[in-house]
C-alpha positions as CSV (number, residue, x, y, z in Angstrom):
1,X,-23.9,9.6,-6.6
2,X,-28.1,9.4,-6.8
3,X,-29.5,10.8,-3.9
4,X,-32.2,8.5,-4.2
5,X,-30.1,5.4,-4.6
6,X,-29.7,3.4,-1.2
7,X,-27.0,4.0,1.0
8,X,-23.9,2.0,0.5
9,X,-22.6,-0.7,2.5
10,X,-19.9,0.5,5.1
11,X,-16.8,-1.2,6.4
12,X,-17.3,-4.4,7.1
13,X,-13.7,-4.5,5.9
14,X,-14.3,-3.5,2.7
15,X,-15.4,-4.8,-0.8
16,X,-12.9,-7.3,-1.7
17,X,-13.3,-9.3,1.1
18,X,-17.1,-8.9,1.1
19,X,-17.3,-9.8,-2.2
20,X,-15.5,-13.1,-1.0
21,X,-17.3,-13.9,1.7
22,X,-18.2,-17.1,0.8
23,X,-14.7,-18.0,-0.7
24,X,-12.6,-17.2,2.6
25,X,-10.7,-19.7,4.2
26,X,-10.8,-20.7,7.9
27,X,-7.8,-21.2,9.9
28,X,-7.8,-22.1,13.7
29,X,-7.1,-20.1,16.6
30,X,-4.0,-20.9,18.5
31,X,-3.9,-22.2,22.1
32,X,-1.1,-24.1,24.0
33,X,2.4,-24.3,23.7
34,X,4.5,-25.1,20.2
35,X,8.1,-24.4,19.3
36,X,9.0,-23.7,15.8
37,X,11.7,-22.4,13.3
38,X,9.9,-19.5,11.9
39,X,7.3,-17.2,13.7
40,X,5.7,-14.7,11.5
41,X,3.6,-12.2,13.3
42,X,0.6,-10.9,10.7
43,X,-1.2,-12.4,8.1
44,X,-0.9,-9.6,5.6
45,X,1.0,-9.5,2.3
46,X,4.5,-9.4,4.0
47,X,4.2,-12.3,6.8
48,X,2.7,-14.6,3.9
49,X,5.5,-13.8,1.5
50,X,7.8,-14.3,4.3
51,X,6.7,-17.3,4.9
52,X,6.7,-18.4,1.4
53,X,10.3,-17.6,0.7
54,X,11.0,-19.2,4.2
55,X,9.8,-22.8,2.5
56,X,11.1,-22.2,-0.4
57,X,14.2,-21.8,0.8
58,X,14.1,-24.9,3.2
59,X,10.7,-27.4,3.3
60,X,11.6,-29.0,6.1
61,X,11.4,-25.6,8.3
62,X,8.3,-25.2,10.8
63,X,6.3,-22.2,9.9
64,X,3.9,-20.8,11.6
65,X,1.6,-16.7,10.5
66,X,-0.3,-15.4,13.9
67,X,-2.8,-13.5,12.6
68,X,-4.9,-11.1,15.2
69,X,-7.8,-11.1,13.4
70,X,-8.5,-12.9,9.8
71,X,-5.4,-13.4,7.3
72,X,-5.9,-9.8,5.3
73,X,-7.6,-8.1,7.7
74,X,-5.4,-5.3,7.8
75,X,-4.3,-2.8,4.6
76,X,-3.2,-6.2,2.1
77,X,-7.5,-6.6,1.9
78,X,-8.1,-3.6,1.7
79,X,-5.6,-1.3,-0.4
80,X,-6.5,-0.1,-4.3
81,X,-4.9,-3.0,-5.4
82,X,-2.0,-1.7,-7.2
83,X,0.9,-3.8,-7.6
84,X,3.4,-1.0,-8.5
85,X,7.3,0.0,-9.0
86,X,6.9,2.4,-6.6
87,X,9.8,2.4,-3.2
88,X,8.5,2.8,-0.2
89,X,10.0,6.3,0.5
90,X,12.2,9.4,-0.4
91,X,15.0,7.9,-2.6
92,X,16.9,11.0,-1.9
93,X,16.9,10.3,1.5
94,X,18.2,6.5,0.5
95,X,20.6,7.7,-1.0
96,X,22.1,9.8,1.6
97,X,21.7,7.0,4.5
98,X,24.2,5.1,2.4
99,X,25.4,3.7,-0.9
100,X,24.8,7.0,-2.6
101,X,22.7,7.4,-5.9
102,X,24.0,4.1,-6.9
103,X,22.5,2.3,-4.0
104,X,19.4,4.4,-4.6
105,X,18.7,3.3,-7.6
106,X,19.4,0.1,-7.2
107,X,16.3,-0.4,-4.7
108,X,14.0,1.5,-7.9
109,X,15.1,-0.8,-9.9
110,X,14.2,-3.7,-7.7
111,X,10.9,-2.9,-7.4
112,X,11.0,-2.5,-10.9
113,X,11.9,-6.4,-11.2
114,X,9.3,-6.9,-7.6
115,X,6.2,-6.0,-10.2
116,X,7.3,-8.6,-12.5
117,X,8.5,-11.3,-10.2
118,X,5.3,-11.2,-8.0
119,X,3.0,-12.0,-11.5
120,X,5.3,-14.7,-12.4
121,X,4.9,-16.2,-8.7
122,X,1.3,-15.9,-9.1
123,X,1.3,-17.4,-12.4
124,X,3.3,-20.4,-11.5
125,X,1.0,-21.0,-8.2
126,X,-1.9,-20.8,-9.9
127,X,-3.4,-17.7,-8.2
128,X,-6.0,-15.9,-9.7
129,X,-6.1,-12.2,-8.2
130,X,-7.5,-10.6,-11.7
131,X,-3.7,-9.5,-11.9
132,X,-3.0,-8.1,-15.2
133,X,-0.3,-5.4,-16.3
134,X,-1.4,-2.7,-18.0
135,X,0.4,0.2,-16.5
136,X,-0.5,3.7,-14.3
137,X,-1.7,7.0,-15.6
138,X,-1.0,10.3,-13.3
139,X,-3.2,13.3,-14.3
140,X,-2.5,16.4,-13.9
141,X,-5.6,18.9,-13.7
142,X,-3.8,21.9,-12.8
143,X,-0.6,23.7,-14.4
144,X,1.2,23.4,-11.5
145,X,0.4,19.6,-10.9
146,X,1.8,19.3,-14.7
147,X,5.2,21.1,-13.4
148,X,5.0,18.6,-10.8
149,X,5.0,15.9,-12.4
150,X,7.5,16.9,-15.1
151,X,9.8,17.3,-11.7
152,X,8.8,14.2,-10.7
153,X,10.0,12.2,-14.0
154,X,13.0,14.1,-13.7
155,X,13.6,12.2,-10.5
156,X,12.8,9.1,-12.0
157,X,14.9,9.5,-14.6
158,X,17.7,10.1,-12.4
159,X,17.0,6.6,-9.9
160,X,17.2,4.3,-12.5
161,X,13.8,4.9,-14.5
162,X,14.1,5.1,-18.0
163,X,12.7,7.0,-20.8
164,X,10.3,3.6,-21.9
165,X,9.1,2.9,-18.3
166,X,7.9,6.7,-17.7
167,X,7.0,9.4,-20.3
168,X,5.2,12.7,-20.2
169,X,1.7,12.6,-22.4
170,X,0.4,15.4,-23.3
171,X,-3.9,16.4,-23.3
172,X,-4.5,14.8,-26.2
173,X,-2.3,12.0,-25.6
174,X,-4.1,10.8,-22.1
175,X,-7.6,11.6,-23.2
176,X,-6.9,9.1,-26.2
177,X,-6.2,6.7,-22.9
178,X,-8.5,8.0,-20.6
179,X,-10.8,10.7,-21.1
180,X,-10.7,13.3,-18.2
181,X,-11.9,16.1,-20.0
182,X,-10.1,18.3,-17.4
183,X,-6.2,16.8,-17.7
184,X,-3.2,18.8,-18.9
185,X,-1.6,15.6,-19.1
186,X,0.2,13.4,-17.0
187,X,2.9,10.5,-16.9
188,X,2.3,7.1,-17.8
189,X,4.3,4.2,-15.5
190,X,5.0,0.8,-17.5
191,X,5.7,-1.0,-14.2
192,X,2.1,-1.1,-12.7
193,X,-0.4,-4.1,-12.4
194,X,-3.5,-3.8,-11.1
195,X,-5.2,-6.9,-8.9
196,X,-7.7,-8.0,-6.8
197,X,-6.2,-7.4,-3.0
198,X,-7.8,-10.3,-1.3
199,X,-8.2,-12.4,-3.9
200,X,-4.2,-12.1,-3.6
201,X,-4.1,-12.6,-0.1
202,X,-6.5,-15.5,0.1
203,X,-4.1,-16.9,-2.9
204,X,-1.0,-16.5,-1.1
205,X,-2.7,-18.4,2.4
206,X,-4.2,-21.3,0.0
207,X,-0.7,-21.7,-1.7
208,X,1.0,-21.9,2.0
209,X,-1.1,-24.1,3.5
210,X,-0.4,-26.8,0.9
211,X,3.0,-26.0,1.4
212,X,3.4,-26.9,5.3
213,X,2.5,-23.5,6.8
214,X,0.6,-23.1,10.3
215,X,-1.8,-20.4,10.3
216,X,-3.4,-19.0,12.9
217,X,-6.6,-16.8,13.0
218,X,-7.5,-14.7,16.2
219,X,-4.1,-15.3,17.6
220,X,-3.0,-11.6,18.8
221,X,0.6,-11.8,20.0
222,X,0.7,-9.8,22.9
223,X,4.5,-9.6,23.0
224,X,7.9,-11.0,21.2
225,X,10.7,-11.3,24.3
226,X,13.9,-13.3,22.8
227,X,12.9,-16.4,21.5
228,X,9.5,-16.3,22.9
229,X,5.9,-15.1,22.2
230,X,3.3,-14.8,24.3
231,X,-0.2,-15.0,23.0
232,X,-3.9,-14.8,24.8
233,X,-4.0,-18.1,25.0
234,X,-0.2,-19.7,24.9
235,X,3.0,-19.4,24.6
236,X,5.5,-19.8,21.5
237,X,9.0,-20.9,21.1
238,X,10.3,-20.0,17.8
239,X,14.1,-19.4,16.4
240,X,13.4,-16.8,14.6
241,X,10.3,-14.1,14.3
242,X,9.2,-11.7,11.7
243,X,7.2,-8.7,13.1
244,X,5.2,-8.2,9.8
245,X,2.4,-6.3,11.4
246,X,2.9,-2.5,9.3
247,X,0.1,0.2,10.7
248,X,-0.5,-2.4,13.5
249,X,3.0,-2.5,14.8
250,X,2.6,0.1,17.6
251,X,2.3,-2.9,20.0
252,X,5.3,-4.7,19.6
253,X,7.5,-2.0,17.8
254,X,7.1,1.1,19.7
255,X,4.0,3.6,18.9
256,X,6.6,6.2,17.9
257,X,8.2,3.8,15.3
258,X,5.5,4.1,12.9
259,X,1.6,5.4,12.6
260,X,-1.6,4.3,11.1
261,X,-2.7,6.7,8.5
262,X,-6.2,6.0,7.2
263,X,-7.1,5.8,3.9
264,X,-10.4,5.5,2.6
265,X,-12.1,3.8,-0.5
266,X,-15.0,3.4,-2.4
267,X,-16.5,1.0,-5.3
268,X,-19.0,1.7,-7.8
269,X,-21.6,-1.0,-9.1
270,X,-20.9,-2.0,-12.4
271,X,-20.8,0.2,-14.7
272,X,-23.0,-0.1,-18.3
273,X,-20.7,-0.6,-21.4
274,X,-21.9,3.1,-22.9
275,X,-20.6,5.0,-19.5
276,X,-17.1,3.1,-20.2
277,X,-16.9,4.0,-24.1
278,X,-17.9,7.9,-23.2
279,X,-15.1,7.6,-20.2
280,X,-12.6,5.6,-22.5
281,X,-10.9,3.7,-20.0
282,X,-10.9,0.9,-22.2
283,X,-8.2,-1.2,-19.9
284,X,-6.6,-2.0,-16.9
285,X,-4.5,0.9,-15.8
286,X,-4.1,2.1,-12.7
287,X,-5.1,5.8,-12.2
288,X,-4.0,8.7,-9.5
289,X,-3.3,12.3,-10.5
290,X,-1.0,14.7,-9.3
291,X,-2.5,16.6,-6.6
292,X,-1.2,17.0,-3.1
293,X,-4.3,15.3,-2.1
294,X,-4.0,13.1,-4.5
295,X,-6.5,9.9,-5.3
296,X,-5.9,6.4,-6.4
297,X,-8.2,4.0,-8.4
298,X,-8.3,1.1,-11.1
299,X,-10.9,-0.5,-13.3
300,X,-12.0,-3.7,-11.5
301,X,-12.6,-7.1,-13.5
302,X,-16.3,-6.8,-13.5
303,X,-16.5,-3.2,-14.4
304,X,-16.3,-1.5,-11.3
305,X,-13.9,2.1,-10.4
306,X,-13.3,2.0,-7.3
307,X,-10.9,4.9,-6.1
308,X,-9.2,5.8,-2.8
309,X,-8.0,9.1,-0.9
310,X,-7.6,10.7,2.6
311,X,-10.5,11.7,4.7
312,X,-9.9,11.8,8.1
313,X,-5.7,11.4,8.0
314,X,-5.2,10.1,11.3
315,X,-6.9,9.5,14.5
316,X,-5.6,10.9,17.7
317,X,-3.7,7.9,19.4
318,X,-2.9,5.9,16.6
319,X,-6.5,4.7,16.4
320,X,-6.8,2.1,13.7
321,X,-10.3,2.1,12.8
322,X,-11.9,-1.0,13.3
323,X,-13.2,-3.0,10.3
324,X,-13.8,0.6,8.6
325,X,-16.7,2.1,8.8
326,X,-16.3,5.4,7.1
327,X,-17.7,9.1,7.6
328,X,-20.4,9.9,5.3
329,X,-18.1,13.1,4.4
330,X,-15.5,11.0,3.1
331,X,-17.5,8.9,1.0
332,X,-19.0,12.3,-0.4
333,X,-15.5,14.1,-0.9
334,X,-14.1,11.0,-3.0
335,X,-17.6,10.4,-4.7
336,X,-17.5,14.0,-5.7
337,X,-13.5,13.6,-6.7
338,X,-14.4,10.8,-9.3
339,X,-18.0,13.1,-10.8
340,X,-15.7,15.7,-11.3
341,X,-13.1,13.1,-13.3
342,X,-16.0,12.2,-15.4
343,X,-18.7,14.5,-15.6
344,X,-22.2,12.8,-16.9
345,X,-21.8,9.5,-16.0
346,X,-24.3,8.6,-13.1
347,X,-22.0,7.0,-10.7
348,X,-23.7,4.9,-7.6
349,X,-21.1,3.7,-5.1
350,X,-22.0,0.0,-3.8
351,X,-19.4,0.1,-1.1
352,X,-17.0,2.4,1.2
353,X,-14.6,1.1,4.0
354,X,-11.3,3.1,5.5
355,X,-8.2,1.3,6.2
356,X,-4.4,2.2,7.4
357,X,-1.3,1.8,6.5
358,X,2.1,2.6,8.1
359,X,3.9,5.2,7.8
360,X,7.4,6.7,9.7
361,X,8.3,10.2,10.8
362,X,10.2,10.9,7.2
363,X,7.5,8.4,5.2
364,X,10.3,5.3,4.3
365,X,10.2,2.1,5.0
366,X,12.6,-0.5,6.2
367,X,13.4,-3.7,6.9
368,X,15.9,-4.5,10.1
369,X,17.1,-7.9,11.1
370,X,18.6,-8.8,14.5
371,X,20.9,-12.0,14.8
372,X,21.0,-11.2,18.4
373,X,17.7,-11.6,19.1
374,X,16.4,-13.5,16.5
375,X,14.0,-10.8,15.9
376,X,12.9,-8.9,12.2
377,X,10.5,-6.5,11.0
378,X,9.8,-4.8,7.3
379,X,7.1,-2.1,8.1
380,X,6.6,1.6,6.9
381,X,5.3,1.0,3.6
382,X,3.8,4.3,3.2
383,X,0.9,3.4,0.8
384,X,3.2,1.4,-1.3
385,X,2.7,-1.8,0.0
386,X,1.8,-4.4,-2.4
387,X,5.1,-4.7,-4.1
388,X,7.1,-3.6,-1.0
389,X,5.7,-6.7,1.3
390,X,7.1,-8.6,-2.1
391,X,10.4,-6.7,-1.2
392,X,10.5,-6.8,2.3
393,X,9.1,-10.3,3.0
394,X,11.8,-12.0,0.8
395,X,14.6,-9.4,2.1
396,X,13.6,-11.1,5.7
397,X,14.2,-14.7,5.1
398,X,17.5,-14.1,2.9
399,X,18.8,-11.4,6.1
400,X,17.7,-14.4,8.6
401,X,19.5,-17.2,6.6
402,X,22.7,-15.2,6.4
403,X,21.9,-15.1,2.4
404,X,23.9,-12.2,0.8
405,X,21.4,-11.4,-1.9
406,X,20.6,-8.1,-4.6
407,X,18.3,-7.2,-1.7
408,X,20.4,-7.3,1.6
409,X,22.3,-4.5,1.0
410,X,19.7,-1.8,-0.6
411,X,20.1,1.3,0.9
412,X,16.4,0.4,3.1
413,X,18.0,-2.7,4.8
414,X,18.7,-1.4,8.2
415,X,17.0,1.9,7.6
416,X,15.9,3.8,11.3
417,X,13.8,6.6,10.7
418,X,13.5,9.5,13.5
419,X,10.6,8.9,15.9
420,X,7.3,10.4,15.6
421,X,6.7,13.1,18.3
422,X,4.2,12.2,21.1
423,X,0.5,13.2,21.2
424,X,-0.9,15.5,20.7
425,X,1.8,17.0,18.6
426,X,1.8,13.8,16.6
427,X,-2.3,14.4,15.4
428,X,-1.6,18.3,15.4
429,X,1.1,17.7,13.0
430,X,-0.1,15.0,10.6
431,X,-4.0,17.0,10.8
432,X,-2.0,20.6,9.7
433,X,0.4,18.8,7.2
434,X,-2.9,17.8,5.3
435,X,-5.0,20.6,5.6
436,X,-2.2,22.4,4.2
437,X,-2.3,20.0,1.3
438,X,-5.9,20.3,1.1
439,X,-5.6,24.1,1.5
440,X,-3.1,24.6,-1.6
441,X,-4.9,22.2,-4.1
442,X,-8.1,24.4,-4.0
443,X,-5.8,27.8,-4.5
444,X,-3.8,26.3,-7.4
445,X,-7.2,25.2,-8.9
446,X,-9.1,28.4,-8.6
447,X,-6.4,30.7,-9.4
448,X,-5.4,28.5,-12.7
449,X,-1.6,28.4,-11.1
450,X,1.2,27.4,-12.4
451,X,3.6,26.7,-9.4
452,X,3.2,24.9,-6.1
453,X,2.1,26.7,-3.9
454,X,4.5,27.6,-0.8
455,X,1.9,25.8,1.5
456,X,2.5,22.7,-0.2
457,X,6.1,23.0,-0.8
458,X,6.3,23.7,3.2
459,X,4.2,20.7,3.9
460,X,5.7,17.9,1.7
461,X,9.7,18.9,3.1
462,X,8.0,19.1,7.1
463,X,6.6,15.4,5.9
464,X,10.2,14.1,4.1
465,X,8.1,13.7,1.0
466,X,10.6,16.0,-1.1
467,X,12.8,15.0,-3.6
């Protein structure tokens, strides 16, 4: 970045809702008493596609989405924007927790069909979220991040990928695609779209509110007790509730169910036509390479890169940051991550913001549905969450309706993870587990290796990331 260029905006919830400021739609705030079919607590990705399916399935139901804050507020306005193929987890793990390999790859190879289904959807609705399919690259800088990610097809090979939705690329064969002059090579994913996050969401609320929906801005729902919720300023009645509230969820799901781990982003202005010929990115893949601390980015519709990774992993407490302001360090140590991917080209980033997502004690996800109570949740997305609020959002309604469906009986349905310990082990743990990460990317790329180092292989089985 210049160091003469003017400091860029912070927070403020981050660039793709600033950038629709003037676009955003207004819904009330709740007060009173109502009674209705369907609650859906959160208006992120997964409460709007719940409540979507729910009307879909039945017109006449009562819906209602309680938002805390503003519909997107949380990680569906502010994540990279990938809509990818990706499970929200170790499918190892899924596999032993039930249905075996089978089952295992039956859940890849929904969200295989999720990445599809979701641009059809958007398509047929009319949404515009500058969605368009063009796939991920995963570069490797390092020889051992190459082994890694030869490993890491492997796996995908054996859960249900095949040989035409991921293949190794050699140098040569990813610089012709995008030139890092630093890559070994890398994988390239068929399955990946990239998108505008809130254009989605604000899509998604449009498209419900034509369709009967109730939703409700700064509406916090204080608890869910049976059939009732109880809110600042009234109480609801509803049949049945969806908790859809992912690294917000400490509140009504426990705070050793699931964490907020930040995540933090930045966005580039435009970039001139001459700086994208010399970088050669001449479409819309989605980008992240292979190191433990890895990054994440895309090519935005109007030129932009704007790239994501870790800077401060987790705040003590399961702090969740606010609208997102973001340390001037982080901003520096991605800024400097995306220089080093391109060399020469003057980057100035126009905005940086931090959000968080959810993640359990062994990094998958689930969705759980209670007849008893009435009561659902899918949360612990783990970073993966476009596609897997998709997933999980449509899993809830068919679980809820008594539907037996591809989905109900994935290996995730039902899924309890072990709890997270309690502070401060929880920050000592999550803190160490990435400075290990941190610790073993800069040895494998000053000594030229061409393992893992034991550090990182320590780290990702401690975190469940192993497969």
């Amino acid at each position: 970045m210049n160091a003469l260029a003017a400091p860029p905006r912070n927070g403020e919830l981050g660039f793709w809702v600033a950038q629709l400021a003037d676009k955003k739609p207004s819904f009330p705030r709740f007060t009173g008493q109502d009674s209705v079919d369907v609650a859906i607590v959160g208006g992120g990705y997964t409460g709007l596609w719940a409540a979507y399916f729910a009307k879909k399935l039945e017109p006449s139901l009562s819906v209602a989405v309680f938002e805390a804050e503003q519909v997107g507020y949380g990680a569906s306005g502010r994540n990279g924007g990938w809509l990818s193929a990706m499970p929200p987890g170790n499918r190892a793990t899924f596999a032993r927790a039930g249905g075996g390999l089978e089952a295992s790859r039956a859940l890849q190879q929904e969200f295989v069909a999720g990445v599809d289904a979701v641009l059809d959807i958007l398509q047929a609705e009319g949404i515009d979220a500058d969605q368009h399919k063009s796939g991920a690259l995963v570069a490797a800088h390092t020889r051992a991040g190459l082994g890694r990610l030869v490993a890491r097809r492997d796996a995908d090979l054996k859960y249900g990928l095949t040989d035409d939705e991921v293949h190794m690329l050699d140098r040569d064969e990813f610089r012709s695609r995008i030139d890092i002059s630093t890559v070994h090579g890398g994988l390239f994913y068929k399955h990946c779209a990239r998108l505008h996050p809130a254009k989605l969401v604000y899509g998604l609320a449009d498209t419900l509110t034509s369709m009967g929906v109730q939703i409700y801005e700064g509406s916090r729902v204080d608890s869910v007790e049976g059939k009732n919720l109880s809110l600042a300023n009234g109480r609801v009645t509803a049949a049945k509730t969806f908790i859809c509230t992912e690294g917000y969820s400490g509140q009504l799901l426990g705070s050793r169910t699931l964490i907020p781990v930040n995540s933090s982003m930045i966005v580039t202005k435009p970039l001139p036509e001459e700086a994208w010929q010399e970088i050669g990115w001449d479409g819309p893949q989605c980008l992240n390479d292979s190191a433990h601390t890895f990054i994440y980015a895309q090519r935005t519709a109007d030129g932009r890169i704007a790239m994501g990774g870790r800077g401060v992993p987790y705040r003590f407490g399961s702090g969740t940051g606010g609208a997102g302001a973001t340390a001037q360090s982080t901003i520096d140590l991605i800024s400097q991550k995306l220089s080093s991917f391109f060399p020469g080209i003057p980057f100035e980033v126009d905005h940086a913001w931090s959000g968080v997502l959810g993640v359990t004690r062994d990094w998958n996800g689930g969705v759980h549905w209670d007849p008893a109570s009435g009561i659902g949740s899918s949360t612990g997305y783990a970073g993966h969450g476009v596609t897997s609020a998709y997933v999980g959002g449509r899993t809830l309604v068919e679980l809820a309706f008594e539907m037996e469906t591809e989905r109900t009986t994935l290996p995730w349905v039902g899924y309890r993870a072990p709890k997270w310990e309690p502070e401060p082990i929880r920050w000592l743990g999550v803190h160490a587990m990435y400075r290990l990460f941190g610790i073993a990317d800069r040895w494998e790329e000053r000594r030229g290796s061409s393992t893992t180092s034991l550090l990182a292989r320590f780290g990702s089985r401690l975190a469940g990331l192993h497969e």
